[in-house]
N, C-alpha and C positions, 0 to 999 in steps of 0.2 A: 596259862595255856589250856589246860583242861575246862575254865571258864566258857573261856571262849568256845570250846568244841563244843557242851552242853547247848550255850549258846545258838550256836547254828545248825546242829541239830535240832534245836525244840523248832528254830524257824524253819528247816526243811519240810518237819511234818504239818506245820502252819500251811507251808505254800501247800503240799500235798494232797490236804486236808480241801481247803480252797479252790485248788485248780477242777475239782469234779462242780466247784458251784460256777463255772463259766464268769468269775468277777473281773478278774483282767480284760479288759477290752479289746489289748494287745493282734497282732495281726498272724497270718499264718500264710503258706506257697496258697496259690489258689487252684487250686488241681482242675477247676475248671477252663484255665487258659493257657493254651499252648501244649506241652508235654510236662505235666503237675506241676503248673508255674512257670515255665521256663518257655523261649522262645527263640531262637539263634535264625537271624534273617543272614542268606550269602546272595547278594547280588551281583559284586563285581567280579571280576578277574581274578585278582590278587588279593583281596580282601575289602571289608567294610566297617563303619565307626558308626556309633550311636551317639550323639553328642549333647544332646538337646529331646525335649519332648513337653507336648502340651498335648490335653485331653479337652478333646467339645463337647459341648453341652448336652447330646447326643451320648457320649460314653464313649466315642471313637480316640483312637489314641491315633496321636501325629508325633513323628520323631524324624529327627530332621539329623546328616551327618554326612557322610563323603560316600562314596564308591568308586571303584577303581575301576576302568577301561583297559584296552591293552595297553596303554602308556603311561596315563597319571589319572588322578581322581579327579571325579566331577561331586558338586554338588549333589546328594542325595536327601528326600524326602519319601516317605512311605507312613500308610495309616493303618490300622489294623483295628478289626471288631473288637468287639467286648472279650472275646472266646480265643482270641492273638490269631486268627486268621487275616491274610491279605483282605483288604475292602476291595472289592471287583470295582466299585461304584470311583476309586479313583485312581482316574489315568490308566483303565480299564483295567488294571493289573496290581494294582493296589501302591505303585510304588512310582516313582518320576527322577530321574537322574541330567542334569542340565550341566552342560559344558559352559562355563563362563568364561576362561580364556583359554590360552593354549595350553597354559599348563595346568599345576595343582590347584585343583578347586576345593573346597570345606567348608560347608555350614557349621558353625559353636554355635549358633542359638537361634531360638525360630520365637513366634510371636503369634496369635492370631488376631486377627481382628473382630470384631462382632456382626462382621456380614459372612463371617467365616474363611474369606481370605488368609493365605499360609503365607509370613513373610518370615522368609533363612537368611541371617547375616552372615557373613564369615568372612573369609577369603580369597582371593585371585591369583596366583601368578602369572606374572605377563614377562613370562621367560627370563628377569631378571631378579624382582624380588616379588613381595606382595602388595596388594592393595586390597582396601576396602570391599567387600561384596556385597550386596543385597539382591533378590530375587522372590516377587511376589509371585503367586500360586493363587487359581482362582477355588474354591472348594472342590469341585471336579478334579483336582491334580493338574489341570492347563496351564498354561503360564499366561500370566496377565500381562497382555501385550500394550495396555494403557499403563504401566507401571515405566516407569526408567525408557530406556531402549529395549523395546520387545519383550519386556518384564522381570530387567536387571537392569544393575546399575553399579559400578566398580570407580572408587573412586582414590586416584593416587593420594595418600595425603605426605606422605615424605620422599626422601629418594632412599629411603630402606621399605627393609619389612615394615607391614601395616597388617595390621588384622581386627576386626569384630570380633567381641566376645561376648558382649550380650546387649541386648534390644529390649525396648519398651514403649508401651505405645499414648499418645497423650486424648486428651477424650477432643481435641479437633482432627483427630488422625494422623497427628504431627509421629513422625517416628524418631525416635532417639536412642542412640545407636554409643558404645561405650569401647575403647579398644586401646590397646598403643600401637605407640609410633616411637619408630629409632631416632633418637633427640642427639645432641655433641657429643655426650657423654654414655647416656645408659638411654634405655628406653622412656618414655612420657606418658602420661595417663591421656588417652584421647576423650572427649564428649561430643556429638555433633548432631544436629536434627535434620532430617529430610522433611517435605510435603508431604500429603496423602498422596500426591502422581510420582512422585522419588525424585522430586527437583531439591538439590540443597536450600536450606532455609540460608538463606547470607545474613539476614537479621538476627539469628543465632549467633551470640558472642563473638568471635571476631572472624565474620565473613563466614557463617556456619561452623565455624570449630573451638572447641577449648583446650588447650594443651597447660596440663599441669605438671610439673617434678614432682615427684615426693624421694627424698635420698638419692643413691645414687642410680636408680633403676627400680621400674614400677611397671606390675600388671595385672590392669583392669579384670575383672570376670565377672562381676553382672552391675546391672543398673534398673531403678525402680521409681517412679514417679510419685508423689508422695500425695496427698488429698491437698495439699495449699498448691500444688505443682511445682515444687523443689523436688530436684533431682539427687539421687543419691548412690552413689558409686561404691562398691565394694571392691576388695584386689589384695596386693602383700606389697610390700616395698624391699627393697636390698640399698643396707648400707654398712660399708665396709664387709664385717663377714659375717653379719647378723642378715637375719627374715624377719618382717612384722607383717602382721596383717592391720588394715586400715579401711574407713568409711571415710569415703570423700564426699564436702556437701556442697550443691550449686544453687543458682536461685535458674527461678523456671526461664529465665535467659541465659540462662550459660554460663554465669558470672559464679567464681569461687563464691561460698557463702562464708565467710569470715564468722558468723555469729552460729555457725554447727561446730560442735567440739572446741576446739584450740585451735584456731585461724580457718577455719574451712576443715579440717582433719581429725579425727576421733583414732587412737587407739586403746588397746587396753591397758587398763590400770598400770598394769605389773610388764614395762615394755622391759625389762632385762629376760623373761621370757621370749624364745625363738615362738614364732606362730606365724601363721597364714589365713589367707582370706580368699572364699570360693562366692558360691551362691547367696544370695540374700534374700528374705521377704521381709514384709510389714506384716504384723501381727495384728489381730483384731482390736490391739490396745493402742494401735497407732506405735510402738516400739519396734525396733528393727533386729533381728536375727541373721546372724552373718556363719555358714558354715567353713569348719576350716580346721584344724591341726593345732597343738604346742608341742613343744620340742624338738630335738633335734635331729635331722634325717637319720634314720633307720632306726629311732627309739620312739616315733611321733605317736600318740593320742588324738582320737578323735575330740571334735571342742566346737560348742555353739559359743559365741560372742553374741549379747543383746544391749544395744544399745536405746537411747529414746531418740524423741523423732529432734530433737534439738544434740547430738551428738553424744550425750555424756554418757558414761556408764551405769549399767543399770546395776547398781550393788545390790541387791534385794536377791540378782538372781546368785543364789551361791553366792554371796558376799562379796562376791569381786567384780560379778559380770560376767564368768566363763564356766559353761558346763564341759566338763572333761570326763571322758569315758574310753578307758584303758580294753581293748577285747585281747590283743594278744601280746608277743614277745617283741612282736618288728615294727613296723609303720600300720599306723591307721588312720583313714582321714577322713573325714566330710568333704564331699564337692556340692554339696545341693540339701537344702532342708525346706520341710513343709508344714505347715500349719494343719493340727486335725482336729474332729470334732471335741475333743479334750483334751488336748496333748500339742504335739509337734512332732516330725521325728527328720531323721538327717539317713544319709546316703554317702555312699565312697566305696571305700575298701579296706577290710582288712587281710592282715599276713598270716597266716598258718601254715608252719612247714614250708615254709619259704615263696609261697605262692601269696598272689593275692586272689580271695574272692569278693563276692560284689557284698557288700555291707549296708546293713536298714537296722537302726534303732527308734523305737518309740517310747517317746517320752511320755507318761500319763499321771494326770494329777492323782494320786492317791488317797489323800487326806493327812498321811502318817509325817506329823514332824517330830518324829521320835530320832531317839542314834542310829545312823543309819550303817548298816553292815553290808557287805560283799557276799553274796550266795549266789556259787554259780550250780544251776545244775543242766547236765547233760543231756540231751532229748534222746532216748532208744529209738535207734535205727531202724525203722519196720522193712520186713522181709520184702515189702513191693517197693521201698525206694531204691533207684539206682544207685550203687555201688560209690559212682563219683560224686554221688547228690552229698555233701554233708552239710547239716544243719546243727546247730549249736546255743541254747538260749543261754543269755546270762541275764538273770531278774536283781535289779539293782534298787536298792533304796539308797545306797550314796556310793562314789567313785570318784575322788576327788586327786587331782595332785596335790603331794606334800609339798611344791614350793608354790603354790596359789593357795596353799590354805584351804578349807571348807566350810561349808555353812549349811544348812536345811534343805532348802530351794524348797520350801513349801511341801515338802515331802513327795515331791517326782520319785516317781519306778519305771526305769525303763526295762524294755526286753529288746535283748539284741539276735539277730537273726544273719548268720552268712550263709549265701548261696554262691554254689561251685557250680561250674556252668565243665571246667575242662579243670585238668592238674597243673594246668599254667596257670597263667595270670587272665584273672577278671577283674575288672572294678566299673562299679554304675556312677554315671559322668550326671545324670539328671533325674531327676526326683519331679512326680506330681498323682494328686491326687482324685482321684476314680470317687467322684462323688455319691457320698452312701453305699460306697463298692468297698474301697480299701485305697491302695496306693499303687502304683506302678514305678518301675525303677529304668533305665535304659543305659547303656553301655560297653564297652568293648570288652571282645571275648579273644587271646591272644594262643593263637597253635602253630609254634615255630614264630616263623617269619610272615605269615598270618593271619589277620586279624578280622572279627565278625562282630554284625552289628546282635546284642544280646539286650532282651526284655522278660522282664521277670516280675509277677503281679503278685500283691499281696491282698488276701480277705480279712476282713475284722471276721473277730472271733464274736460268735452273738449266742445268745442264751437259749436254751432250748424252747420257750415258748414263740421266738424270734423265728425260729430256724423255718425256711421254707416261703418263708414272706418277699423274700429278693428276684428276680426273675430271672427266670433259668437262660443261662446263655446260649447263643445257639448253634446246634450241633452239626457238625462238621459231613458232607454226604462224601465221603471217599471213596464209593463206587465198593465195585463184586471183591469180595475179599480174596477171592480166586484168580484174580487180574490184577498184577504189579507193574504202575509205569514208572520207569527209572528215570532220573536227571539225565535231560538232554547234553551231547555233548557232541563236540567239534560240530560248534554252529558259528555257520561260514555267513555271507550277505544271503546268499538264498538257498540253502543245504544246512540240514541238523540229522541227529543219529541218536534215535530214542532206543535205550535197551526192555525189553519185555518179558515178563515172568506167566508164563500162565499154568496154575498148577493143572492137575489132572484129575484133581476131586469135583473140579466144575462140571466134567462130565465129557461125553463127544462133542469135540471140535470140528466143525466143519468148514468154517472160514476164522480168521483171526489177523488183525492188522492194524491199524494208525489208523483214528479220522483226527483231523486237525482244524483249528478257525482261528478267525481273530477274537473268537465272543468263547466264552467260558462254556466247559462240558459241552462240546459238540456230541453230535448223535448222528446217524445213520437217516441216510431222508428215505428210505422204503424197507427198511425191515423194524420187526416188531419189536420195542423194547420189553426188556423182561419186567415181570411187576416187580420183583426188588428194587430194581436201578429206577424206576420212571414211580417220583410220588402222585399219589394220591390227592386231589384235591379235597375240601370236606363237603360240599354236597354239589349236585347236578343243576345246571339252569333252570329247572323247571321245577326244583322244591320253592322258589320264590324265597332262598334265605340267604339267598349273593348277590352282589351287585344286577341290575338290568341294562343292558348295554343298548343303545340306539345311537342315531346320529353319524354312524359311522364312515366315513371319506378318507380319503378323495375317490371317485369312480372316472372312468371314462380317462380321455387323456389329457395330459400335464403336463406342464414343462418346468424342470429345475428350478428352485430346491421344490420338493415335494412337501404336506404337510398332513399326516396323520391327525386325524380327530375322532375322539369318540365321547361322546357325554354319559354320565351314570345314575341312577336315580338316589342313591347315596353316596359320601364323600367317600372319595376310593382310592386306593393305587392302580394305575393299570399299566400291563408289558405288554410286548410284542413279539411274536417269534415269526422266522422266515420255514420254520416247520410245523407243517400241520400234526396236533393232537400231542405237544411240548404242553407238561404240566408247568403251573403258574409260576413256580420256585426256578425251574428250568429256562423260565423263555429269556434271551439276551438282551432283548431292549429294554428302555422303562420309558413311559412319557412323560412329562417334564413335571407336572401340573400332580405331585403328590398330595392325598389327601384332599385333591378339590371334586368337585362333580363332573368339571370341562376338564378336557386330558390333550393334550398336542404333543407332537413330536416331530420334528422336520430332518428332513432326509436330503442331503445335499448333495450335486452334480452322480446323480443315478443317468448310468447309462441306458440309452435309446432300447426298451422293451416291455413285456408288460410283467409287474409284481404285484404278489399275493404277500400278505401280511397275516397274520393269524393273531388276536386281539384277547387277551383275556387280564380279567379285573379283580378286587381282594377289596376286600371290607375292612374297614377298622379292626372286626372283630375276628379276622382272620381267615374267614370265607371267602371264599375263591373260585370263579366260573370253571367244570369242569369239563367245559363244549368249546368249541373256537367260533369266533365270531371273524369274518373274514373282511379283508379293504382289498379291492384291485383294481390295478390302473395301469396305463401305457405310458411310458414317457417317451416324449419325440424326439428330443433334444439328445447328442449323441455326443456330449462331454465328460471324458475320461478325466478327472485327476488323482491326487491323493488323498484324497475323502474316501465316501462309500465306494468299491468298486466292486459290480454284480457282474462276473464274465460270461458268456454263450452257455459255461456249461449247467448255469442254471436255471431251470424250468420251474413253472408254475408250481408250488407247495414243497419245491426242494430246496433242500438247507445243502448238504453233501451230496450234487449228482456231479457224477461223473458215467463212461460205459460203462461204468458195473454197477451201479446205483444210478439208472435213469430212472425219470417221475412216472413214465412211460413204459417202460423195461425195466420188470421186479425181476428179472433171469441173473440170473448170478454168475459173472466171470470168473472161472475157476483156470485160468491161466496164470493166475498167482502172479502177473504183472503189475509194477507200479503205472498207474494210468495217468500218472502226473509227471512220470519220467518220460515219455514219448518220446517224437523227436526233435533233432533241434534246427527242424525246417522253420523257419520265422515267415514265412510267403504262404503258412496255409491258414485257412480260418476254422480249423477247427479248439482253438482252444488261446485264449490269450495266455502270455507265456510267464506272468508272475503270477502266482498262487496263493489266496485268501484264503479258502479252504479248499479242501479234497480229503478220500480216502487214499490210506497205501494196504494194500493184502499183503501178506507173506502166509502163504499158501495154509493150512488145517493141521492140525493135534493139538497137546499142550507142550511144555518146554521151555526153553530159554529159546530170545531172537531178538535180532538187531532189525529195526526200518528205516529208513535213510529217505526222508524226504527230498523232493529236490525240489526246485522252479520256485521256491521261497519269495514271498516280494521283502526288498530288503528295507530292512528301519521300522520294522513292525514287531509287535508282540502275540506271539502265537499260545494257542494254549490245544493240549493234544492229550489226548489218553486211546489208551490200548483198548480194542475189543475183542468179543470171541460171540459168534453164534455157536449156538446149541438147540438143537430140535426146532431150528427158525425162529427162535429168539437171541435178539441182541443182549449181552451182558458187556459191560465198560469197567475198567482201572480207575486210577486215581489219577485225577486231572493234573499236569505239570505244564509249565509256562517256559518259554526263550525267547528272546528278543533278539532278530536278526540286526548284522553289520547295516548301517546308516549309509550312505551315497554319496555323490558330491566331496568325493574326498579331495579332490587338487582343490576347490574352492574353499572345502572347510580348514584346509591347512593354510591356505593363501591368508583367508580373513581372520582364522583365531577360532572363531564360534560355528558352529551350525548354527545358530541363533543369528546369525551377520544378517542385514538386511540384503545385501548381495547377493549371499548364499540362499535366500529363502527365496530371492526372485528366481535363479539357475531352476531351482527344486520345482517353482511350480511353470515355468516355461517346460523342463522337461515333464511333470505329470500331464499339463495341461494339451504339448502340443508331441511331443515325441512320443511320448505311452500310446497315445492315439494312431499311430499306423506301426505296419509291420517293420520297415525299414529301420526306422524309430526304434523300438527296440530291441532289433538287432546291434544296432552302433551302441546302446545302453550299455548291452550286455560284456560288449569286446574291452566298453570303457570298465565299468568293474571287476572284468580280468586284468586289466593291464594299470590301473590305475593307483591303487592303493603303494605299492613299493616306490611311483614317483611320488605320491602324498608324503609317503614317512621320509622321503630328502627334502623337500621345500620348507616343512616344517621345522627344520633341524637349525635353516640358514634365515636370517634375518634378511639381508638380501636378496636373497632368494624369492621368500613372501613377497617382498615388493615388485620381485620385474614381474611373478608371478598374475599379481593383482592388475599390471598393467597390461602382460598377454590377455586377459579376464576381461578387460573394458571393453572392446567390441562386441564381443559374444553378450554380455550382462546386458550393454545398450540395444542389440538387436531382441534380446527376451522380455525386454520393457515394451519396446512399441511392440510385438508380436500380443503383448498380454493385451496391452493399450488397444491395439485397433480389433482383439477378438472378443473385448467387452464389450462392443459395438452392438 
């Protein structure tokens, strides 16, 4: 006993000794992303899941998983920078939520393609069980409407539950999709391939499907195509009262491969051991890594299983084939593992105190095949980490189970790291890897009866001559630290309720209130922003060291869609803002033509007037026009839909006019009225009656205060911050985002989807012909008072949908030929 203690004390002071030479490569929170590491996204209602995630080549991280509505969950995707901020850049708001059927929707696994295309598989219910899902996303966050029906595709394969649980893609575009299905007895391992358009392959094994038994009940959780294109299934099996995890092998048609493992089937050595089977990859040795658990519920170990590409086990690793790594007293498991530049590492969760947190260990080749010993030591808690943050390293040179034996494994040391996101339960569902960055993890974060989508990034640790070479991520503009905008809330179809902080150190308050848009950081169209809030470009048009702009159109007048051009004398980015003297970082549009010298951008169904554009450009090297370069034109054509909608109250060089901010009129209405709240005369023309953007005032000081937007156009994503002048300077809060209630509710309950081709006709019959007079949406309005409480009955009765769909056929057929004979 006292051997041993000398023992691991002389290695303490080894590691000790060591750790100031930065030799471990090992990973660490990355305090550059999120709040020191961490990330907690709340989108929905009642809660959100992280299920899935994959990182583009770019460094953008995509994570794919559910979100709740006020009744069941839709399919969720969302992408976020390097820095864990929402991307503006998709689905304007950085996130996209798609209702598949009527009921429970879920992406388990996303996929990209290399045009950049986002494909989420998961699941449907159609009010009685599940079915298959898929839904492609075009890089933008749009739905790809050349994919499936309008950019899904739900496919019953049994008369039970059905679910995707993970996707892979073939290098013809073929997609191949892995899941079960409820069989006579237990469940069945599903395999199936789609087209590149989401048509099933029926030449795919038997009519596009493969259904396999393994025991008495089996499921699938990933699949991976292999370089000969045999496909290879990971999952667990239940037979009798045991768990096994297992690798199933196919040939690249679908056909069991009899000649992988033991009939088509691989498991581990030692099957009198309990174990499971999560995520898998192929290793750069062509060998397969399978994440997953041994032992028995509530005593589990985390455990890599590696197999070769022909199913057998790979004894070399650890003598058996299974790396086992004990962290606490309870459960702990791998759901996802990743290949790194020397190493590998897994993801799940472990138990401490009866919780779980989100779990990353990393494996790294050492060199050391000596006897390996157990040395845990404790990371001291520094005074600036949160209280609930605990972090824990255990440095392993072996950890093996006494009933699997042990062996060297080449002398791997891992270090294992848990992150507490809440004192519930956390654990990260998906693992990938932030190339030459570190790793990122994604996950659900559990509070009560609530649940949130949780991301958490890791940095490699690098040497000090290293340090500073990485490029710095980038930093976050949250507005006057004197200006707090709260989470919006009771956001109704057209009405939200932003609460506002404004301290009293900013100084005198002369006006203070809400400006709101559809485009990120809106601003004031006639007062002056403060130099804090409005950046700086780095030099003036006239030093000759930024882009030179010419070329610039459309002038004079135009008819629908309109088409922005500007050319530059270097290959450049260029935006757009609808306010004049919006620095470059600030302006809300982009044109399309990144990094070329020709730049376009098209502007579709702008209503009948004339717009000013304000044009500015950015260099490769980061220079950026600090003058506006102007486009102006008339449009004649006088069609309203739901596209761009520019209403009366906007004038030439205004982004926010309204009476108190005319382009016209800098006088300042100190009536402390909302000028968006008017009234609700629908027969005057002074203002169309849903709202893009506007300001709201609540009257001067500083303090606490509520603004209460109204005349909202509903099914839009708004983004709003507080302001405050002071001495005729504008200062702004922190930008915050809500997405008003959607429309069309008796249709969308009749067909199932907003997505219905039906429902989408209704939608642009009403954008196109009823938005366009006053009458019109007056009757709009009465319908979105009265109409939602008849939505949530028709929805409830199966019969009901259908007489439903039949009162809808007149109406549907009269917005066809209406559309039909107005494209004339």
């Amino acid at each position: 006993m006292i051997t041993r203690l000398i023992r691991i004390c002389c290695l303490c002071c080894i590691l000790v000794f060591f750790s100031g030479q930065n030799l471990l490569a090992g990973v660490v929170l990355d305090q550059k992303f999120g709040n020191d590491g961490r990330v907690a996204v709340e989108l929905g209602v009642y809660g959100e899941r992280a299920n899935a995630v994959v990182v583009q080549p770019d460094g953008k991280i995509v994570v794919a998983g559910s979100a709740s509505n006020a009744s069941d969950n839709d399919f969720m995707v969302f992408r976020l920078l390097e820095d864990g901020s929402l991307d503006p850049d998709f689905n304007y708001d950085g996130t996209v939520t798609s209702a598949v059927g009527s009921g429970d929707d879920e992406a388990l696994a996303v996929a990209m393609q290399d045009d950049g295309k986002i494909i989420a598989a998961g699941y449907s219910h159609n009010g009685t069980d599940r079915d298959f899902a898929l839904v492609r996303y075009e890089s933008d966050g749009s739905l790809d409407r050349n994919f499936g029906l309008e950019g899904m595709i739900v496919t019953p394969v049994g008369n039970e539950n059905d679910e995707i649980t993970g996707v892979a893609l073939q290098e013809d575009g073929s997609i191949i999709v892995t899941g079960s299905a409820s069989g006579t007895v237990g469940r069945v391992l599903v395999l199936a391939r789609y087209l590149a358009d989401g048509t099933l392959d029926t030449e795919f094994a038997d009519g596009g499907f493969s259904f396999t038994g393994v025991g008495d009940d089996v499921q699938a959780e990933s699949v991976t195509v292999l370089d000969d294109q045999r496909i290879v299934v990971s999952g667990s099996y239940f037979e009798r009262d045991s768990i096994g995890m297992m690798v199933v092998g196919f040939t690249g048609n679908g056909e069991l491969d009899e000649s992988f493992g033991d009939g088509g089937i691989a498991v581990p050595s030692n099957g009198k051991i309990q174990s499971e089977g999560y995520g898998m990859i192929v290793l750069k040795d062509g060998n397969l890594l399978v994440a997953g658990s041994v032992g028995e519920d509530g005593n589990r170990d985390a455990a890599l299983f590696q197999f070769s590409p022909a199913g057998k086990v790979v004894e070399e690793f650890d003598d058996d084939g299974v790396l086992i790594t004990a962290v606490g007293q309870g459960d702990d498991v791998f759901y996802d593992v990743v290949e790194t530049e020397n190493g590998f590492a897994g993801s799940g969760f472990a138990t401490k105190n009866d919780a779980k947190e989100f779990l990353l260990i990393t494996y790294e080749n050492s060199g050391d095949t000596g006897p390996r010993e157990l040395v845990r030591k404790e990371t001291k808690q520094q005074e600036d980490t949160p209280a609930w943050l605990r972090i824990s390293q255990l440095l392993v040179q072996g950890s093996y189970s006494d009933q699997l034996g042990g062996g060297n494994n080449g002398g791997l040391q891992a270090e294992i790291l848990t992150t507490a996101f809440s004192d519930q339960g956390d654990f990260a569902t998906a693992l990938a890897v932030r190339e030459h960055f570190g790793i990122v993890a994604v996950g659900v974060l559990s509070s009560g009866d609530v649940t949130h989508a949780g991301i958490s990034s890791y940095s490699y640790r690098i040497n000090q001559a290293e340090a500073g070479k990485s490029d710095k991520p980038r930093s976050l503009d949250t507005g006057s630290n004197y200006i707090v905008t709260g989470e919006p809330y009771d956001v109704s179809r057209t009405t939200a309720v932003i609460p506002v902080t404004v301290y009293s150190d900013i100084g005198s308050v002369t006006e203070r209130g809400i400006v709101f848009s559809t485009h990120p950081n809106p601003t004031l169209a006639s007062v002056a922003a403060s130099d804090t809030d409005n950046k700086k470009d780095n030099t003036d048009d006239n030093s000759g060291s930024v882009p030179k702009l010419s070329g610039l159109g459309p002038s004079g007048n135009q008819l629908n869609p309109v088409t922005l051009t500007v050319t530059t004398d270097v290959a450049a980015t260029c935006k757009w803002s609808v306010t004049g003297g919006t620095a470059f970082d600030d302006m809300e549009g982009k044109f399309a033509s990144t990094g070329r010298t020709r730049h376009t951008h098209t502007l579709e169904r702008l209503k009948s007037g004339t717009y000013t554009y304000y044009v500015r450009c950015q260099d490769a090297t980061g220079a950026a026009n600090a003058t506006d370069q102007e486009i102006t034109f008339t449009v004649e054509d006088n069609i309203l839909s739901g596209g761009v909608v520019l209403n009366s109250l906007n004038t030439i060089g205004g982004f926010f006019v309204s009476s108190a901010y005319a382009a016209d009129d800098t006088s300042a209405d100190t009536s402390g009225e909302n000028d968006s709240s008017g009234s609700d005369d629908f027969f005057t023309a002074e203002k169309e009656y849903f709202l893009e953007k506007d300001v709201v005032k609540e009257g001067a000081g500083t303090g606490r205060f509520t603004v209460e937007l109204n005349d909202l156009k509903p099914g839009t994503f708004f983004y709003a911050r507080a302001y405050a002048i002071v001495e005729g300077k504008a200062y702004y809060g922190n930008n915050v985002g809500f997405r008003t209630s959607d429309s069309c509710f008796i249709a969308t309950a009749a067909f199932g989807s907003v997505f219905h081709p039906c429902v989408q006709l209704l939608r642009d019959f009403r954008d196109n012909f009823m938005m366009s007079n006053y009458f019109g949406r007056f009757l709009i309005k009465q319908y979105y008072h009265f109409s939602p409480p008849v939505a949530d009955v028709i929805a409830k009765g199966s019969l009901l949908r259908i007489f439903t769909r039949l009162l809808l056929l007149p109406m549907i057929g009269m917005s066809w030929l209406s559309l039909q004979l107005g494209s004339f």
